[in-house]
SEMISE-236222 format. One record per atom (N, C-alpha, C, O): x, y, z; residue in three letters. Coordinates in steps of 0.1 Angstrom, whole numbers, plus 5000, padded with zeros to 4 digits. Layout:
BEGIN
XYZALA ...
//
This chain:
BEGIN
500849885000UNK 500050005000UNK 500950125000UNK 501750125009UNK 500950234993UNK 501450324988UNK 500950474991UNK 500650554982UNK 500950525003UNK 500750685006UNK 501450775008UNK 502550735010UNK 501350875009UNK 501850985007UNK 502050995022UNK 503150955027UNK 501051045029UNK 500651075039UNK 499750995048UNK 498651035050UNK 500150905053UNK 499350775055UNK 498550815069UNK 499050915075UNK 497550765073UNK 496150855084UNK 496950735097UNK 497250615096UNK 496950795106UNK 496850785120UNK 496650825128UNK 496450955128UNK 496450745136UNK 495250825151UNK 496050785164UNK 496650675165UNK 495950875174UNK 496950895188UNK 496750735192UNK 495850665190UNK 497850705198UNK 497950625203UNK 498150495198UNK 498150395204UNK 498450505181UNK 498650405177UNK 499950385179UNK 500650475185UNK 500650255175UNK 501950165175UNK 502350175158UNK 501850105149UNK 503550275157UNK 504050275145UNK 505250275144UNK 505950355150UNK 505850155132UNK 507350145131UNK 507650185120UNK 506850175110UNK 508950235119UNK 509350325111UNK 510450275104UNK 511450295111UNK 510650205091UNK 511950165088UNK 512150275074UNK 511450275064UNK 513750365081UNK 513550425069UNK 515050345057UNK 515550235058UNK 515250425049UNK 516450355037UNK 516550435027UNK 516050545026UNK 517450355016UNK 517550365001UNK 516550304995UNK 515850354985UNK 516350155003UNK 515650074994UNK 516050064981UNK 515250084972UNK 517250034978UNK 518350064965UNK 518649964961UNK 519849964959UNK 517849804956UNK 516749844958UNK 515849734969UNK 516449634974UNK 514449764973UNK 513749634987UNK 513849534979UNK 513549514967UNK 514249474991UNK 514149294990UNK 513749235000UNK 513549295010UNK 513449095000UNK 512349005009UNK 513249005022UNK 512748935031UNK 514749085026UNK 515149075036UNK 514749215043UNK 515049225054UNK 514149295038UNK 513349445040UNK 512149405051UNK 511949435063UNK 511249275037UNK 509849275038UNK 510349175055UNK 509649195065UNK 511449065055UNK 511048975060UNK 511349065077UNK 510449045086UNK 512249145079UNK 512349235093UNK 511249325094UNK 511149385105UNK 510249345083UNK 508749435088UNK 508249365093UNK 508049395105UNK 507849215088UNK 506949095094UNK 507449105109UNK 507049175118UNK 508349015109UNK 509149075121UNK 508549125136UNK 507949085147UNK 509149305126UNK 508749405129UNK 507449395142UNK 507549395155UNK 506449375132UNK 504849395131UNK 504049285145UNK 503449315155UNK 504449165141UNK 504749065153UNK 505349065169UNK 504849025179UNK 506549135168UNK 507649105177UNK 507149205186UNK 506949185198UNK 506849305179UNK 507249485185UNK 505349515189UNK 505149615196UNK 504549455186UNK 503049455189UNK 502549585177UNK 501549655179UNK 503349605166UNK 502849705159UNK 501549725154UNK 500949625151UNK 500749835152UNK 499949865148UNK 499849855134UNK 498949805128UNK 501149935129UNK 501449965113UNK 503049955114UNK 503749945124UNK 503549965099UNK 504849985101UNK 504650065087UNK 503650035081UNK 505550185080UNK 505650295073UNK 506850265067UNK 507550245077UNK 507650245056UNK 508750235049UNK 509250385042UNK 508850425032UNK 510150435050UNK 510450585050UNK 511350555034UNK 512350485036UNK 511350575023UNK 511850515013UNK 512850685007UNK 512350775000UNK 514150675014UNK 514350815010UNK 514950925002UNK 515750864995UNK 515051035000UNK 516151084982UNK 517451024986UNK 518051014975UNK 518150974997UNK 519450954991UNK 519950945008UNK 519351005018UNK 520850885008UNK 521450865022UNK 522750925021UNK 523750895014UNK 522651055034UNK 524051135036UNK 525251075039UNK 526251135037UNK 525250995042UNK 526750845045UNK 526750795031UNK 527450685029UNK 526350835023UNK 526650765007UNK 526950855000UNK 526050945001UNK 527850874989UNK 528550954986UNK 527750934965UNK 527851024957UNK 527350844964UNK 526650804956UNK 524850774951UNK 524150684955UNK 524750864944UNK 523050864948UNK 522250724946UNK 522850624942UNK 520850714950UNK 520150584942UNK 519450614931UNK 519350714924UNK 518850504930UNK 518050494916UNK 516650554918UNK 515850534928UNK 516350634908UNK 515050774907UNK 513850664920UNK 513550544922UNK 513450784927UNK 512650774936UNK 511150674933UNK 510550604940UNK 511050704922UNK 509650644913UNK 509950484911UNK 508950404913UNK 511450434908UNK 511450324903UNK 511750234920UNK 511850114921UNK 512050314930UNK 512450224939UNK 511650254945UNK 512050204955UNK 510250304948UNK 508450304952UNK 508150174946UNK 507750064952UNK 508250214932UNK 507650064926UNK 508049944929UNK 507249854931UNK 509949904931UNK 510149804933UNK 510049754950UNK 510249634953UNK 509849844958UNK 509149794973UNK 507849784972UNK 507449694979UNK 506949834966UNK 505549784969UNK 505349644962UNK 504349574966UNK 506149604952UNK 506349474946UNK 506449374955UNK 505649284956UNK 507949394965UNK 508449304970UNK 507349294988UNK 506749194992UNK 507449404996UNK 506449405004UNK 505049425008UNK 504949505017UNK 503849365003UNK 502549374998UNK 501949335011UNK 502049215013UNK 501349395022UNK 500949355033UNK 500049485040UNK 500549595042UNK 498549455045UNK 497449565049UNK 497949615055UNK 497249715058UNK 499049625062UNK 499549715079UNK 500549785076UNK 500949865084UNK 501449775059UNK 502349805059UNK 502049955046UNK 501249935036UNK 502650065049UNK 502850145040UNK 504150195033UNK 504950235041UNK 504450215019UNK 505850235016UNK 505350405011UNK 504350435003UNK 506250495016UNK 506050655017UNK 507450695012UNK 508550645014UNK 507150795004UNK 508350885001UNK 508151005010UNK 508651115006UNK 507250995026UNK 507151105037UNK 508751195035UNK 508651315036UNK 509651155033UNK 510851205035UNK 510851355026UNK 510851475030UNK 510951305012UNK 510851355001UNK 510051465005UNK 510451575006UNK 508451425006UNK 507451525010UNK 507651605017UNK 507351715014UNK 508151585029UNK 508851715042UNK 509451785039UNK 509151905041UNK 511051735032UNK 511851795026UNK 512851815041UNK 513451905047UNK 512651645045UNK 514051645055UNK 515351525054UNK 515051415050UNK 516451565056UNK 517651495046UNK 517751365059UNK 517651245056UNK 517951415075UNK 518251315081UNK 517051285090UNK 516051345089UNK 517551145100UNK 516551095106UNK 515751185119UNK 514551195123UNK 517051245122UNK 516351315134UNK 515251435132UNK 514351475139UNK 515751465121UNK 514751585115UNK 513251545110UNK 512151595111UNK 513651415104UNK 512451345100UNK 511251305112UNK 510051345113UNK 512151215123UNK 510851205132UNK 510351325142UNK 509351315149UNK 511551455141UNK 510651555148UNK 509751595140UNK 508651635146UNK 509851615127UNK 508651655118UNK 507451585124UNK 506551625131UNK 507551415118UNK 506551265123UNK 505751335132UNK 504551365130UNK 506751365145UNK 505551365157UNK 505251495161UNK 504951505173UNK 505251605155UNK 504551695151UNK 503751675142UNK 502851755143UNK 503751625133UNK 502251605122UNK 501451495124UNK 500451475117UNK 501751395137UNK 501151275140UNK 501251295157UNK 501751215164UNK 500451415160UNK 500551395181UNK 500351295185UNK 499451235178UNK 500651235195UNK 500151095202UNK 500350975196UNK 500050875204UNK 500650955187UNK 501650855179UNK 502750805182UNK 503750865184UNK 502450645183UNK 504150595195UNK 504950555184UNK 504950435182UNK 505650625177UNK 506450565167UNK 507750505174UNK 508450545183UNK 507850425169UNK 509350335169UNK 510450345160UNK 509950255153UNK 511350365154UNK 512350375149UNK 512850195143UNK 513450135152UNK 512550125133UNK 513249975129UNK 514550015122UNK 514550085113UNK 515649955128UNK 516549915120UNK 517249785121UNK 517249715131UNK 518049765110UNK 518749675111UNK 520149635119UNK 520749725124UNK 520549545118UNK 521849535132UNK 523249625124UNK 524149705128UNK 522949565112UNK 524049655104UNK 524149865105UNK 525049945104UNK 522849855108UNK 522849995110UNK 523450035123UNK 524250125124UNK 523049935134UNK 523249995149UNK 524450025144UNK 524650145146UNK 525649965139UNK 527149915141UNK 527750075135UNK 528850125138UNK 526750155125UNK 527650275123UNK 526450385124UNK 526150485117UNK 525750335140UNK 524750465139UNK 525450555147UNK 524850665148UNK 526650545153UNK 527250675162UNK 527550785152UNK 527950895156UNK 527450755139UNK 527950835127UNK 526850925125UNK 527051035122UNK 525850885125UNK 524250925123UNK 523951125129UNK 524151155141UNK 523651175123UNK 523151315127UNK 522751295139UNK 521751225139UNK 523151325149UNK 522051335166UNK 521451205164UNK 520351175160UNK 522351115168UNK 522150965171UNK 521650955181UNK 520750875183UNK 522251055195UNK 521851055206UNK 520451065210UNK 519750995218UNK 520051185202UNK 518651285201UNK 517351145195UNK 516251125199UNK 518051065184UNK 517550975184UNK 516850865193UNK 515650845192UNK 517950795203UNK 518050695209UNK 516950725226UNK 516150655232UNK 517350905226UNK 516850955238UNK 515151015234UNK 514251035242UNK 515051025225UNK 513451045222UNK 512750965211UNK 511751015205UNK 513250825208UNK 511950765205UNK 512850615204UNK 513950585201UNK 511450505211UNK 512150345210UNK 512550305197UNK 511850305186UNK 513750255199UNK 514650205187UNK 514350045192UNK 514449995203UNK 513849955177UNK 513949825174UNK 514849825168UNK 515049915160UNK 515949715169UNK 517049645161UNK 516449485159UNK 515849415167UNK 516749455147UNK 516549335142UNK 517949305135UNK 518649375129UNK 518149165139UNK 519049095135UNK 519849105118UNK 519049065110UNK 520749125114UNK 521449075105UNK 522548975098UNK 523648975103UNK 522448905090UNK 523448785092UNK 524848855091UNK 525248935083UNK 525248795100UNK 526648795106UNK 527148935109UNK 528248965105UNK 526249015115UNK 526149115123UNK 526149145135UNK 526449245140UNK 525649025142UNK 525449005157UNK 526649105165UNK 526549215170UNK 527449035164UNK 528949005176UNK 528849175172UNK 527949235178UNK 529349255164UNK 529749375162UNK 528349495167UNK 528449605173UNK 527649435164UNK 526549535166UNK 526249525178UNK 526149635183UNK 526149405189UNK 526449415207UNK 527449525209UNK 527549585219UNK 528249545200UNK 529549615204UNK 529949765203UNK 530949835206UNK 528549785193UNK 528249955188UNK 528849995196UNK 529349935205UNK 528850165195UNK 529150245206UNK 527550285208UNK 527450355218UNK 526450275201UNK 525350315204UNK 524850205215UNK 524050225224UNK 525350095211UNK 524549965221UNK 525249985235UNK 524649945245UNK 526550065235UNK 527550065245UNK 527150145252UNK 526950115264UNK 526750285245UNK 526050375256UNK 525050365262UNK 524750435272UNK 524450295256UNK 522650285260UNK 522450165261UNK 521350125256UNK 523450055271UNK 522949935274UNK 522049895286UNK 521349795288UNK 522049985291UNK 521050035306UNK 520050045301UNK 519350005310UNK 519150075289UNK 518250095284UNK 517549985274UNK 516649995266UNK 518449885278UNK 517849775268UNK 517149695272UNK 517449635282UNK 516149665265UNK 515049585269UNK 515049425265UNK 515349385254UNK 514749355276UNK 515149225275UNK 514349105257UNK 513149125257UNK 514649045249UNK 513949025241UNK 512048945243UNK 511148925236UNK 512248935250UNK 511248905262UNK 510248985264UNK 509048965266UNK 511049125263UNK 510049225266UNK 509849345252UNK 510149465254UNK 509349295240UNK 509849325229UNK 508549345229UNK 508449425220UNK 507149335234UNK 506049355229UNK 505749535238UNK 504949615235UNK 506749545247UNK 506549655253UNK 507149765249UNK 506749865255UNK 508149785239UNK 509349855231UNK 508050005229UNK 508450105234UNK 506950005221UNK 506650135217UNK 506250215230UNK 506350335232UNK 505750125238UNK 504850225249UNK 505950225261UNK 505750285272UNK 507450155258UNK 508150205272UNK 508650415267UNK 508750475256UNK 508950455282UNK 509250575278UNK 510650555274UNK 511350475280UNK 511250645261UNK 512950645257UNK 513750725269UNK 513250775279UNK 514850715266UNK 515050595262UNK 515150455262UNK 515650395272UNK 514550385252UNK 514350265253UNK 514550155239UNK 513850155229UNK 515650075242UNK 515449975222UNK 515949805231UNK 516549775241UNK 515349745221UNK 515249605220UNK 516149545210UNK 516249585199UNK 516649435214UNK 517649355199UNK 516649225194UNK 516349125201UNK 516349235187UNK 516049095185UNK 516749045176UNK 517149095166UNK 516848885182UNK 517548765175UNK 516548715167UNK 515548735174UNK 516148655154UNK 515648605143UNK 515548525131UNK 516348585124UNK 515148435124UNK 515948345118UNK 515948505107UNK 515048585106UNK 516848515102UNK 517548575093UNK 517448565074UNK 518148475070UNK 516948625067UNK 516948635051UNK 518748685048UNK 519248795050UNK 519348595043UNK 520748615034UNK 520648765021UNK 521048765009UNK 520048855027UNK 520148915016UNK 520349105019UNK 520049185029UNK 521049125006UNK 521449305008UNK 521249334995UNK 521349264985UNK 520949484998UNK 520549544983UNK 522149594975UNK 522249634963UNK 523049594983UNK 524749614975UNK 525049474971UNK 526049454964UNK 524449404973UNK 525149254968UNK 523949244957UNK 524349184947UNK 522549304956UNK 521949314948UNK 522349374939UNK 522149304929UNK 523049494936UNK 523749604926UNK 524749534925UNK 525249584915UNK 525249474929UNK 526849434925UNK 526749264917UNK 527649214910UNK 525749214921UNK 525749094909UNK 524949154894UNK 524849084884UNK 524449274895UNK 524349324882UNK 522649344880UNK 522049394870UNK 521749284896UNK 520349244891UNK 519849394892UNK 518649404888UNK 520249484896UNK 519549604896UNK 520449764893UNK 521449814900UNK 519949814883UNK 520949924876UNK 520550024881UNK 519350054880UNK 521450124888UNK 520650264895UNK 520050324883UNK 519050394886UNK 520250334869UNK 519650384862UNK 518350334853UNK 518350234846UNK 517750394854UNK 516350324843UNK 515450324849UNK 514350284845UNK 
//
């Protein structure tokens, strides 16, 4: 499902996975499912966005990488948004202060992947992040050991919530994130571009 501006109402449970999506694949779709289950989500939102400031290299036109996630993740709870685009905000922290000013009373969650935690101290106001809204981590293959080892997991180990208590992640107050362990999808969208299946152009 594909909106611009997708309708929510206070007090829902919404997870937020944003990206390149350069381009989604069923290891996207399979950490929403996830997601959606683990985390007691209401919805989850696919922040699909112009270009990621840690990449020095742009993605492929905004239009064709919309089309190729709503292909690959097709699911009633799930929405894929170019929200980013629409705001006209470059990083994350800017993005969800916009969120929860245009969505009051909305428990958003922040989804990422383990690969992310490992270089989120790099991240614009990682801190501003971690300290105002619950962060989900989901597993990556063979990301584990490093990503326990973040300097974000490092600072904010006091704050972690046992996997156990993963259904409680949106409504605990931040800071607050959860790790979860998971069977795992073998798949990346750079291993995707680099065996040749997807051309940033066209």
């Amino acid at each position: 499902m594909r909106a611009g501006f997708p309708k929510a109402r206070a007090g829902m449970r919404i997870g937020l996975l944003g990206g390149s999506f350069d381009p989604a694949h069923e290891g996207h779709a399979h950490i929403t499912r996830t997601a959606l289950k683990r985390f007691g989500l209401d919805r989850v939102w696919w922040l699909v966005s112009p270009g990621n400031p840690l990449k020095a290299e742009g993605p492929a036109p905004m239009a064709r990488r919309l089309a190729a996630a709503e292909a690959v993740m097709q699911h009633p709870r799930v929405a894929i948004t170019d929200l980013e685009a629409r705001i006209g905000t470059r990083y994350t922290a800017e993005t969800l202060e916009r969120l929860m000013r245009l969505y009051p009373g909305v428990r958003f969650v922040w989804l990422m992947g383990a690969d992310n935690l490992i270089s989120f101290h790099r991240w614009e106001r990682w801190r501003w992040i971690l300290d105002n809204v619950p962060v989900g981590v989901l597993a990556r293959p063979g990301q584990g050991v490093a990503a326990r080892r973040a300097r974000a997991a490092l600072t904010h180990e006091r704050y972690r919530l046992d996997p156990t208590d993963a259904a409680l992640l949106a409504d605990s107050q931040p800071p607050a994130w959860c790790y979860l362990n998971m069977p795992m999808v073998d798949l990346s969208s750079s291993e995707i571009r680099a065996r040749g299946d997807w051309a940033r152009r066209g």
